[in-house]
N, C-alpha and C positions, 0 to 999 in steps of 0.2 A: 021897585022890584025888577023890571024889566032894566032899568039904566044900570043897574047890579051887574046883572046877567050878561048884560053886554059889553060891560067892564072885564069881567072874568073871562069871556071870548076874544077879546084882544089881546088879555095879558096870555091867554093861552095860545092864539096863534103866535104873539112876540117871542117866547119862550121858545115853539117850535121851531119857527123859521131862523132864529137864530142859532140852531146847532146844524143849519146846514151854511156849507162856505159860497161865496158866490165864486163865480168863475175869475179869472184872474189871466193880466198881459204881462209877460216879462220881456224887458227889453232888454237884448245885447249889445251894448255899443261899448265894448272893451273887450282887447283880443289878449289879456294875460289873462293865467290860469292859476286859478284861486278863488276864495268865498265872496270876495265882496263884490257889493253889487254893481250890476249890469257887465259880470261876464257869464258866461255858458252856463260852468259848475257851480254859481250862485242862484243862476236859473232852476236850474232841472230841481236843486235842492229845494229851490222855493215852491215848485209843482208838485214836485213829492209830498212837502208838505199839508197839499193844500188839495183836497180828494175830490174837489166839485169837478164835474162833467166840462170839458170844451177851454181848458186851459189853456196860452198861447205862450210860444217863448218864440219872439219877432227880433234874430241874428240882423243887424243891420249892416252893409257897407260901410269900411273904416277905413277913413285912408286911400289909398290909391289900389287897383286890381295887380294881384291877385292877392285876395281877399281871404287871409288865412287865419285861423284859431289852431295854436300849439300847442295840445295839453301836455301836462309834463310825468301825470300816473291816470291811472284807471277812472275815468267820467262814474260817477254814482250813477247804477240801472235806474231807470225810468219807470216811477211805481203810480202813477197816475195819469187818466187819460189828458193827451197834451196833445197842440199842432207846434210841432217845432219847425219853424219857416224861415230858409233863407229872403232874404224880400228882396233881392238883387234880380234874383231871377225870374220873378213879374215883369220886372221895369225893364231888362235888360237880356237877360238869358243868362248871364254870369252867377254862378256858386259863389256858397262861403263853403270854404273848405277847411274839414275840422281832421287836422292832420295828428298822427301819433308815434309820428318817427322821434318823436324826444326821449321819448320810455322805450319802443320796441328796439332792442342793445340786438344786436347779433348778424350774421351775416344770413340776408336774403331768409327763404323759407326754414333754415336753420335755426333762425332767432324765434320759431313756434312752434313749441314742444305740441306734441298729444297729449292724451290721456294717462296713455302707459309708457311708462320710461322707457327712454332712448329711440321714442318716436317722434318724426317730427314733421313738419308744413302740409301739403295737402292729401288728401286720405286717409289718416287718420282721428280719428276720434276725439276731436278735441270741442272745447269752446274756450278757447285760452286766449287771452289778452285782446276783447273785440272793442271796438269803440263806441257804439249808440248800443244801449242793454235795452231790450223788452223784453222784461223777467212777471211772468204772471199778473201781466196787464192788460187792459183792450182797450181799444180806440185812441190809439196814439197814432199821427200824421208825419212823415216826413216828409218835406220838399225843399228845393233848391238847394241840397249840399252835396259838396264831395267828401265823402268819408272815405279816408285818403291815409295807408301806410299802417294800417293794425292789421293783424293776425287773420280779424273774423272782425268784414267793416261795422253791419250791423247784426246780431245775433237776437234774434225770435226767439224765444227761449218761455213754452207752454203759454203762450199769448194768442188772443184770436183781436177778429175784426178790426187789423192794424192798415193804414195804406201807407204805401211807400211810393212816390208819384214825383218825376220828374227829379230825379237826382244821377248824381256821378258816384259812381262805385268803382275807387281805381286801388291798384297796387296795394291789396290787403292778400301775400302771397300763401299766406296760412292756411285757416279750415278755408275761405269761401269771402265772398264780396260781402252775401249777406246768405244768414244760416237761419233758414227758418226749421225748426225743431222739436218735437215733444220729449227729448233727452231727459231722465231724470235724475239727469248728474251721476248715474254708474251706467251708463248707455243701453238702458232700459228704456222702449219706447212708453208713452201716455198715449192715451186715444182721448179723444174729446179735448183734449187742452190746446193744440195748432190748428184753429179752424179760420176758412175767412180772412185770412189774410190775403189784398192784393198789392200785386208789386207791378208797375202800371209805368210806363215810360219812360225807362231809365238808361242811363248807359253805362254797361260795365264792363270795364278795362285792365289789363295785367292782374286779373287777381287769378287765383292758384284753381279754383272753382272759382263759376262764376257766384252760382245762386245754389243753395240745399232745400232740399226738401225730405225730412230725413227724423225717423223713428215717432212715426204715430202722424204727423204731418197731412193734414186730408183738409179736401172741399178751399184749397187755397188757389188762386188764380194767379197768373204770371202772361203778362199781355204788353205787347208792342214795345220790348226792352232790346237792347244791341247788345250783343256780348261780344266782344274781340277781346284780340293778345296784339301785340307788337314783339321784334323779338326779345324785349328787356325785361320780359315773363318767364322765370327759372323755370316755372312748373303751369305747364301751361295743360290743364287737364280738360276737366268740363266746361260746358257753359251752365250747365244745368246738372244735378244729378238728383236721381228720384230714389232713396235707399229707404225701403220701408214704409213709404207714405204712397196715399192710396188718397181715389176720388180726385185727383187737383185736373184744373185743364191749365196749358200752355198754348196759348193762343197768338199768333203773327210776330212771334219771335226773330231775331236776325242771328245765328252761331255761326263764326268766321274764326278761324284760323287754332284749335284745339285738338286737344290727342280724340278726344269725343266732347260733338255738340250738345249733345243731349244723349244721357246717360239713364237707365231704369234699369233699380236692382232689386229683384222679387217686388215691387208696386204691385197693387193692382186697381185695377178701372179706372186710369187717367189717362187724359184725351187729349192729344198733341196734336196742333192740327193749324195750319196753315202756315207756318213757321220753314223759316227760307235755312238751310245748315249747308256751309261751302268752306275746303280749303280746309277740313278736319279729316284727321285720320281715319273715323269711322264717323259717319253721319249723324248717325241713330244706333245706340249700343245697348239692347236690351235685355234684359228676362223683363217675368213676373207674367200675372194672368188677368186677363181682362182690357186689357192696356191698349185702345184705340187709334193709332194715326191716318191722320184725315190730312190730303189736298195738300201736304206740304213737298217743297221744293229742295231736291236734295242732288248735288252736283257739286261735281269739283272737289269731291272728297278720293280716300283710297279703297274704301269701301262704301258705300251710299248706306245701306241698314244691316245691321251684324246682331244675327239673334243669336244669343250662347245659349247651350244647352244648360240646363239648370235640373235639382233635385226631383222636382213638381214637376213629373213628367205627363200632369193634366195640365198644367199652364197653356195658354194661348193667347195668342200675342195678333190682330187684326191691321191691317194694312189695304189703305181703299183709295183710290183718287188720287196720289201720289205720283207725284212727277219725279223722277229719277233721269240724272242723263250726264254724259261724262264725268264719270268716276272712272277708278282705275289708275289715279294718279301717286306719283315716288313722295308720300308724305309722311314721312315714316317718324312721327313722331305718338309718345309713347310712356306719360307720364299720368301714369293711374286709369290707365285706358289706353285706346289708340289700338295697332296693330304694326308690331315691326317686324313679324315673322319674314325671314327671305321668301319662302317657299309660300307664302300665301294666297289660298285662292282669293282673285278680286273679282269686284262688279258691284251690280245695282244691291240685290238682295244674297248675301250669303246665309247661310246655317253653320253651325257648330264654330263661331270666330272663337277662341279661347279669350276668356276674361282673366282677370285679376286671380280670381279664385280656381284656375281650372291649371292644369299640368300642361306644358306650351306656350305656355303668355311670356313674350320677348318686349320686355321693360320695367318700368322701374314700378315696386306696389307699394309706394310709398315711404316715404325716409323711414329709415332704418326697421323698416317693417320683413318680416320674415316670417314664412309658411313653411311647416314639416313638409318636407316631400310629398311622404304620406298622406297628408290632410288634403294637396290638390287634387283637385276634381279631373276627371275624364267623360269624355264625350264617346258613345256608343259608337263602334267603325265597323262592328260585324255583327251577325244574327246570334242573339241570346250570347251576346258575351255578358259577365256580369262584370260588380265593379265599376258600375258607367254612368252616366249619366246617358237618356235616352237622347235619338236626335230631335231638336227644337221642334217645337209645335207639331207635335207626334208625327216629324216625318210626313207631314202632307205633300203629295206629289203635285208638281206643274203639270200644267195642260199638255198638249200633243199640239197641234199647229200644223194642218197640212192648207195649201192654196188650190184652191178648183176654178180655173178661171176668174172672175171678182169676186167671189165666195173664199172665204175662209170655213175652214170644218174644226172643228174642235172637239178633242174627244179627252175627259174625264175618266179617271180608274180610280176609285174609290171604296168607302164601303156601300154595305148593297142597301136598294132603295132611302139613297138621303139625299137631299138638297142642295145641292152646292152654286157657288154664285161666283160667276167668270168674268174678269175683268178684265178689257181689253186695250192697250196702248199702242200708240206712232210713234215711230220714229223717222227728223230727219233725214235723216245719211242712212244711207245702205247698209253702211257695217257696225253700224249700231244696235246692238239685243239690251238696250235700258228701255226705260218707260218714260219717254219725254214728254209724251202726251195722254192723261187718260182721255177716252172714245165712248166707250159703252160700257154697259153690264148686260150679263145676257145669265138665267138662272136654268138651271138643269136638274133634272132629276137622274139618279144611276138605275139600273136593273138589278137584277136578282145576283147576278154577279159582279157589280158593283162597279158597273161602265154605265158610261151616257156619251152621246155624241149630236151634234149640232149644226148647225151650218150659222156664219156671220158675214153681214155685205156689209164692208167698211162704207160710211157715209162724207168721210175724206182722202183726200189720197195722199198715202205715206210712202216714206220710201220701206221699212219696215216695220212689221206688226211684232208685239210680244204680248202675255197674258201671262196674269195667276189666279189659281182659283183659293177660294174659301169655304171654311163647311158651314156646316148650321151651327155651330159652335163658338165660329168665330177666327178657328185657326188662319191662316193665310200660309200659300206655297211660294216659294221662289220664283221669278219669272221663267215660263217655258223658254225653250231655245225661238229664236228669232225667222222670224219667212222674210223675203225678200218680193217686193211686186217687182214682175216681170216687166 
């Protein structure tokens, strides 16, 4: 009876275990584009296939460097979790590069239509002709490739817990390098579908954006990636743009040479923060509320941070530890961001920069994209005018700055009995009012009429000091004007 029973226990684990598949290696060692096996599209097909956890498709070096996969139409999306590995780049450092200039027909950012007809390449709405798909999947790996010459290199598309780790992202002059998204294909955000994904050491190069982060998009990290342009970048915009996604951190980034490094449109509570931005027209280009910059290094831009005034005239936008320091610079580039106004105020920190969306904005909002007159927005210029947007971050005032022998005095005007918290910076040179250096925080309370005032002993010596302060809220003020030590 019991040899019975035990018999039936077997056949019933054999039954079970065999409706699950075991994991599975695919090997590329053939660089045409077609079904049979051991090229790419024979791969992904076979992992599709094949629904077990920790799949591998292992791209091998073929032939002599550079080490390239041509596809000739659209790679099938990736419907199961897979580590798609170039394995050159263990041994060596070298990419396999899965290029898709066979199929994309057309001239430069022209050849990638939008969404809505007669729009085309970067800032619009699209997810059109991308090359690696993650279409409602998790735990898929990218390493060692260059995806190299599509539209939107890899496209995220309502996927989580993906990593993208050590790759090239070059010349995809379309949506973006790589589009991570909760789009529901009529550009309607998803919440809960784009979470956890990290894009972790990559380098990305001539794409139109670098990276998205965009409708519904949350709790996604973005860490130790290079973003440049060269100038054979028609549409050289973002490095980053944050439109609608919320919670992500952006952690020790490099943005060099863009109309805006880092871009955030209505986000809220993402935390950018020790990420170097140089050599772009606008540093840091933001709205949205909640939105924390921490300790990053920002110089050699035309304006260093450009907060626009937006609808959410509660939004507030936090700026803390932040090194600012020669900006000011003729970069007047201006493709889906940027600032090419002649008449533009510059520096470290401005308020009211006009964006894309506002009346004012001198550049291009994207091919063949057009706003009613009407519909752009305006930024408040006088008391109780309507029709306006307020000014950013409800108008928080800079500090006062007076010198009292090695005392600094600091005097706050705000609302009555609140909290505010003062931030104090160095500068090199004398006639520098940026923030090259943060020093201290020193915390204040106002009075009944809505002042507080202070005394601060610098504990280094600068040639000049500047400060801004912040409320309990979070908002952050302009840098005060600049003192001079005697």
């Amino acid at each position: 009876m019991k040899l019975t029973s035990l018999r039936l226990s077997l056949l019933t684990l054999s039954i079970v275990t065999s409706s699950f598949a075991a994991a599975e290696t695919y090997i590329v060692d053939r660089y045409q584009d077609d079904s049979n096996k051991g090229t790419l599209r024979w791969a992904i097909e076979q992992s599709n296939a094949n629904t077990a956890q920790a799949n591998e498709i292992l791209i091998q070096a073929v032939g002599k460097a550079p080490y390239v996969i041509k596809v000739d139409q659209p790679l099938p999306p990736i419907k199961s979790a897979v580590k798609i590995i170039g394995t050159q780049w263990d041994k060596t450092g070298e990419f396999i590069t899965i290029d898709g200039s066979n199929y994309i027909k057309g001239e430069g950012e022209k050849a990638c239509p939008g969404a809505v007809e007669g729009t085309y390449g970067t800032n619009v709405r699209t997810m059109t002709l991308p090359g690696l798909v993650l279409q409602d999947v998790n735990g898929v790996t990218l390493k060692g490739l260059d995806i190299h010459r599509f539209c939107i290199g890899v496209l995220v598309n309502r996927s989580s817990n993906n990593l993208i780790q050590h790759n090239r992202i070059t010349n995809n002059y379309g949506g973006s390098g790589i589009m991570i998204t909760g789009d529901d294909g009529k550009g309607n955000p998803t919440s809960t579908t784009t979470n956890n994904n990290k894009v972790l050491d990559n380098v990305f190069q001539d794409n139109g954006d670098g990276l998205e982060l965009t409708r519904g998009a949350a709790f996604n990290l973005v860490a130790n990636n290079v973003f440049t342009n060269t100038k054979a970048n028609p549409e050289p915009s973002q490095g980053i743009e944050i439109l609608w996604g919320n919670d992500n951190a952006v952690v020790g980034n490099k943005f060099e040479n863009y109309s805006d490094g880092l871009q955030i449109n209505w986000g809220k509570r993402n935390y950018i923060a020790y990420n170097e931005l140089s050599n772009n027209s606008l540093g840091l280009n933001l709205t949205g509320d909640g939105n924390i910059f921490d300790s990053n290094k920002v110089h050699g831009n035309r304006i260093g941070i450009a907060i626009r005034s937006e609808k959410d005239a509660n939004a507030r936008i936090t700026l803390t530890k932040n090194q600012i320091w020669d900006n000011g610079k003729d970069i007047k580039r201006c493709e889906a961001g940027g600032t090419c106004a002649p008449n533009q105020h510059l520096g470290a920190i401005v308020f009211g920069v006009p964006g894309l969306e506002h009346e004012g904005f001198v550049g291009s909002r994207g091919g063949g994209v057009v706003i009613e007159p009407n519909k752009l927005q305006k930024t408040c210029t006088q008391p109780n005018q309507q029709s306006c947007n307020a000014v950013p971050n409800q108008g928080i005032q800079p500090p006062k700055l007076t010198l009292n022998h090695t005392q600094i005095t600091v005097e706050v005007h705000g609302f009555a009995n609140q909290r505010y918290q003062v931030e104090f910076f160095g500068n090199h040179q004398a006639s520098s009012s940026e923030a090259e250096q943060y020093l201290d925080t020193l915390v204040v309370v106002t009075d009944a009429q809505g002042n507080a005032k202070a005394n601060w002993t610098p504990k280094v010596r600068m040639a000049s000091f500047t400060a801004h302060v912040t409320d309990y809220l979070g908002a952050t003020s302009a840098l005060s004007s600049a003192i001079k030590m005697r």
